[in-house]
C-alpha positions in Angstrom: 63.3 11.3 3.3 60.9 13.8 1.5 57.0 13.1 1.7 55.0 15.1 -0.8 51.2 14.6 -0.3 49.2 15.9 -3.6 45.2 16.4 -2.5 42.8 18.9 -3.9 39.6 19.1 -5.9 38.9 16.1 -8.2 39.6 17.7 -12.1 42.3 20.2 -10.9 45.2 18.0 -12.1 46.7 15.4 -8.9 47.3 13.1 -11.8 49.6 14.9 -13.9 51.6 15.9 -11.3 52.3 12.9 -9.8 53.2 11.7 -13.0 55.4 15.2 -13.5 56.7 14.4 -10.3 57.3 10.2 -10.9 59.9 11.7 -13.7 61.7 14.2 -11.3 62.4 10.7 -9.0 59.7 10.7 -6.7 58.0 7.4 -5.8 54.5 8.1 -6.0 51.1 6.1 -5.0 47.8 6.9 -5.8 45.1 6.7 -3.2 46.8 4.9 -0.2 44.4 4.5 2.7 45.1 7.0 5.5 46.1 4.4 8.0 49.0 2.7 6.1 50.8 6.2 5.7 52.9 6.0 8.5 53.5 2.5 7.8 54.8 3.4 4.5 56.9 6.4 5.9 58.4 3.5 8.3 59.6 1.7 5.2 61.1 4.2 3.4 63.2 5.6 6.6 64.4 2.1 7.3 65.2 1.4 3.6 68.7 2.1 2.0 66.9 5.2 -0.3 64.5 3.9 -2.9 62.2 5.4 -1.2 64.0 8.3 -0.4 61.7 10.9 -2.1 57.8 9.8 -1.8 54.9 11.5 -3.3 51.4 10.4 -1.9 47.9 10.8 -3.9 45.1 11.7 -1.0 41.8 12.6 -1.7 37.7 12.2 -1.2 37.9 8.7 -2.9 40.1 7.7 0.1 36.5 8.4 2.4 34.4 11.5 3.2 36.2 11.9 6.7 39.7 13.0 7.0 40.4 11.9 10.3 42.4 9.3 9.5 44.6 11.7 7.7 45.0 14.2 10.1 45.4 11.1 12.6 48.0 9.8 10.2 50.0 13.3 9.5 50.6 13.6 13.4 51.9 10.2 13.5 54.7 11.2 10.8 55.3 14.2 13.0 55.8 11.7 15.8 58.2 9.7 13.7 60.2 13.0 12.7 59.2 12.3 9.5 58.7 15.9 7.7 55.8 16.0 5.2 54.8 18.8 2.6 51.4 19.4 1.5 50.6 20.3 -2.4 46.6 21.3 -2.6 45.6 21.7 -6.1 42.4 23.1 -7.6 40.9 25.0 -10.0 37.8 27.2 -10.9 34.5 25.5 -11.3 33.7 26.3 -14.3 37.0 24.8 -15.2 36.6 21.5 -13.3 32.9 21.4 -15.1 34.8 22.1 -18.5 37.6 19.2 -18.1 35.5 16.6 -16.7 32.6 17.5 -19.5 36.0 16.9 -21.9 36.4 13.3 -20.3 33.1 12.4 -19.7 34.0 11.0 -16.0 32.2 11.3 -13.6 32.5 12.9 -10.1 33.6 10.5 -6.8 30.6 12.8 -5.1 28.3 12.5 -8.7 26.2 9.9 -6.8 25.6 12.1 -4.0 24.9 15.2 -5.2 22.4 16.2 -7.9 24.5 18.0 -10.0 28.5 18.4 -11.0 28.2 22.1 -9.8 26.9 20.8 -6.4 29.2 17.9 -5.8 32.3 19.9 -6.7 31.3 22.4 -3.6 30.8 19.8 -1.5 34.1 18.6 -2.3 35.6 22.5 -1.4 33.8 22.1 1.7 35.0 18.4 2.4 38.6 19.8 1.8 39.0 22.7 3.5 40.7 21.5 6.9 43.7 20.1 4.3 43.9 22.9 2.6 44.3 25.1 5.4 47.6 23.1 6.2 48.7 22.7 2.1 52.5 24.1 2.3 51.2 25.0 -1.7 48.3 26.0 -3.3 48.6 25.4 -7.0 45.3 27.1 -9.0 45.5 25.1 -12.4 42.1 27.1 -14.2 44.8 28.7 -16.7 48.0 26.6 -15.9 49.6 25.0 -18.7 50.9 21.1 -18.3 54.6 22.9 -19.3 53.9 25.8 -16.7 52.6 22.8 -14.1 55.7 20.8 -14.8 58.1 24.3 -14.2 56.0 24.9 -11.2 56.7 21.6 -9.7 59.9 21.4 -10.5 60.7 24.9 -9.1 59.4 23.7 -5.4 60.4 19.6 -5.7 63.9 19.1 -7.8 66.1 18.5 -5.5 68.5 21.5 -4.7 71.7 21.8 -7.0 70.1 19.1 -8.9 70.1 19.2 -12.8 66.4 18.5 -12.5 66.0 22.3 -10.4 67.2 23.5 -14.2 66.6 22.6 -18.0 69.4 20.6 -19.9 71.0 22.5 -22.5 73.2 20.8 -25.0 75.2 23.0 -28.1 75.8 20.9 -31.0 77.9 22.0 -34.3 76.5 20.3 -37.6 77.4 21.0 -41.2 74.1 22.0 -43.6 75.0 19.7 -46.1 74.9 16.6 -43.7 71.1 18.2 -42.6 70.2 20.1 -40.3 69.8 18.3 -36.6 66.0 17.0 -36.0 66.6 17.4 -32.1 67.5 20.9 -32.3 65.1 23.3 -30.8 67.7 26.5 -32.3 69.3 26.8 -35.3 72.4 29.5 -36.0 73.8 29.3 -39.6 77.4 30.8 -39.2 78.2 30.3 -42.9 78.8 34.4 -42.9 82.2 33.8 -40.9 85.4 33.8 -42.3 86.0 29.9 -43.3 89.1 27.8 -42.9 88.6 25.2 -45.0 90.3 27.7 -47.8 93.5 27.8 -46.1 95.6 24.4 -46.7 97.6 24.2 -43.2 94.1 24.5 -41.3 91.9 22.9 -43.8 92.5 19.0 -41.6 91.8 20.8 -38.3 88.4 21.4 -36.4 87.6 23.7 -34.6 88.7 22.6 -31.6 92.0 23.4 -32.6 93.8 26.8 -32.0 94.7 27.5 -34.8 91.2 27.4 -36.4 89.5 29.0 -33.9 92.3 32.0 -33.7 91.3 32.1 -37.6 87.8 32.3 -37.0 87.7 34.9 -34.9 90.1 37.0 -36.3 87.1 38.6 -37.4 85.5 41.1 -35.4 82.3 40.3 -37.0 83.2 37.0 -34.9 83.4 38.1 -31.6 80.3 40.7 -32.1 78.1 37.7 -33.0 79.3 35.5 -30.4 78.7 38.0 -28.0 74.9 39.2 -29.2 74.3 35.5 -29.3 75.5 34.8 -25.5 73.2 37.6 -24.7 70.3 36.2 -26.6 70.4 32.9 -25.4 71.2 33.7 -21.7 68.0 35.6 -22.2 66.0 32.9 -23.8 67.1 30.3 -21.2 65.1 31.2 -18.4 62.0 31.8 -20.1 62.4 28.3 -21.6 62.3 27.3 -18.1 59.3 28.8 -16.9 57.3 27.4 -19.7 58.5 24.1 -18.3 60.9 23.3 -21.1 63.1 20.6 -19.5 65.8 20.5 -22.0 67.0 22.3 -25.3 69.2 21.7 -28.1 71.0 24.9 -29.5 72.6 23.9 -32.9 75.2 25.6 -35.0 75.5 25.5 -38.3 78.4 26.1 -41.0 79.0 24.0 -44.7 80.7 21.3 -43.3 80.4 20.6 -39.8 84.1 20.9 -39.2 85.5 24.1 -38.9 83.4 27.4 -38.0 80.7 26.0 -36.5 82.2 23.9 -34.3 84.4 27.0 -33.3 81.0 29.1 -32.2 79.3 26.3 -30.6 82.5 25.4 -28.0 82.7 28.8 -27.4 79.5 29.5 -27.1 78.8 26.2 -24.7 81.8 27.7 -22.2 79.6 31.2 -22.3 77.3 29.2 -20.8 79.1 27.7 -18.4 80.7 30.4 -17.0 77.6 32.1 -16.4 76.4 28.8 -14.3 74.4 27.7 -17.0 74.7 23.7 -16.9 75.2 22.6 -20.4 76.6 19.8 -22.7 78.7 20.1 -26.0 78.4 18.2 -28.9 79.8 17.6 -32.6 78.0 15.5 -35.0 79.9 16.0 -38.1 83.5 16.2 -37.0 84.4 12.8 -38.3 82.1 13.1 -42.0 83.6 14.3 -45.1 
């Protein structure tokens, strides 16, 4: 079982990443009273694994006294039940700045006589936890798509496809239209083209004997290779702006011949270098 409990200041972003985190698979509740923790944690070690991956929402609303937590985390221990700790927060002046956006107001507001003063009480009130917070996530200048690659760097489940974006290479023909999905677009109309020669003019290519005409060219295998390079270089800083998938089209006149040529090729690049990735071909079967 994996127990994730998100606490931190009030502003700094709990919310979004439990919700980040709901869509990587992890059950998550907002605000559960300290006491029924372990109680929970009981019911998802007995259960036959939907509640194999938990993410709990702790913070000052739950009470000004964390005793109960603290009382409840050594139960889990007790129980063998491993817990991880995510403490989020963020500058002042950019907890002021969001909360002046949403015009909410501050679970201390009441008992403080300003934001400034009731958001260091609250670093005060939270200190003990986030002395013991596995993570420390700072939020002042983070992105939602650099919060979502953060999570998912430290939560997705190891060898998991949600550890690493979906990539999908799809071959299109620019007079069908170019894919709205896609995210890239490669016109390969510059390559030599089959559809002139009457014995390959019925194939795709997917066939041999297309794609041996294709790249007969070695303006072929020079472009395939630059673009390999380009987008094995592109990938990764995809995934650190949080990008969790992308569609990489290729484009010829048809949809038949060349592009579907580069874009199989170019999909087992991918593969080969671990890249998980799907292949697709919209136009094979237009005229």
């Amino acid at each position: 079982m994996e127990f994730v409990i998100i606490s931190g200041l009030s502003g700094a972003g709990k919310s979004k990443a439990a919700s980040i985190m709901e869509d990587m698979d992890f059950f998550c509740v907002d605000n559960l009273p300290a006491p029924l923790i372990p109680k929970f944690a009981e019911l998802g070690m007995a259960g036959s694994g939907e509640y194999d991956r938990v993410v709990l929402v702790t913070d000052v609303r739950g009470g000004t006294n964390f005793d109960a937590l603290f009382r409840a985390l050594a139960d889990l221990k007790a129980m063998k039940c491993s817990y991880r700790i995510l403490f989020m927060e963020a500058s002042d002046e950019v907890i002021i700045k969001r909360y002046k956006e949403t015009r909410r107001g501050h679970p201390l507001g009441e008992a403080c006589d300003s934001l400034e003063e009731a958001i260091e009480l609250e670093r005060k009130m939270l200190a003990p936890l986030r002395e013991r917070a596995e993570y420390i996530i700072d939020t002042s200048n983070l992105s939602t798509a650099k919060l979502k690659g953060e999570l998912r760097r430290l939560f997705a489940k190891s060898g998991s496809p949600q550890g690493r974006m979906e990539v999908r290479v799809a071959s299109f023909g620019f007079k069908h239209g170019v894919p709205m999905e896609a995210d890239l677009v490669f016109d390969v109309r510059f390559l030599p083209n089959p559809y002139y020669v009457a014995e390959l003019r019925p194939l795709t290519g997917l066939d041999a004997g297309v794609r041996d005409y294709v790249f007969s060219s070695p303006q072929t295998g020079e472009f395939l290779a630059r673009l390999t390079d380009f987008v094995g270089w592109l990938l990764p800083r995809y995934e650190e702006e949080g990008k969790t998938s992308l569609v990489i089209a290729v484009g010829c006149t048809g949809g038949h011949h060349r592009s579907v040529a580069i874009a199989h090729a170019l999909a087992d690049g991918l593969r080969k270098s671990g890249c998980p990735v799907s292949e697709s071909h919209r136009d094979l079967g237009r005229n």
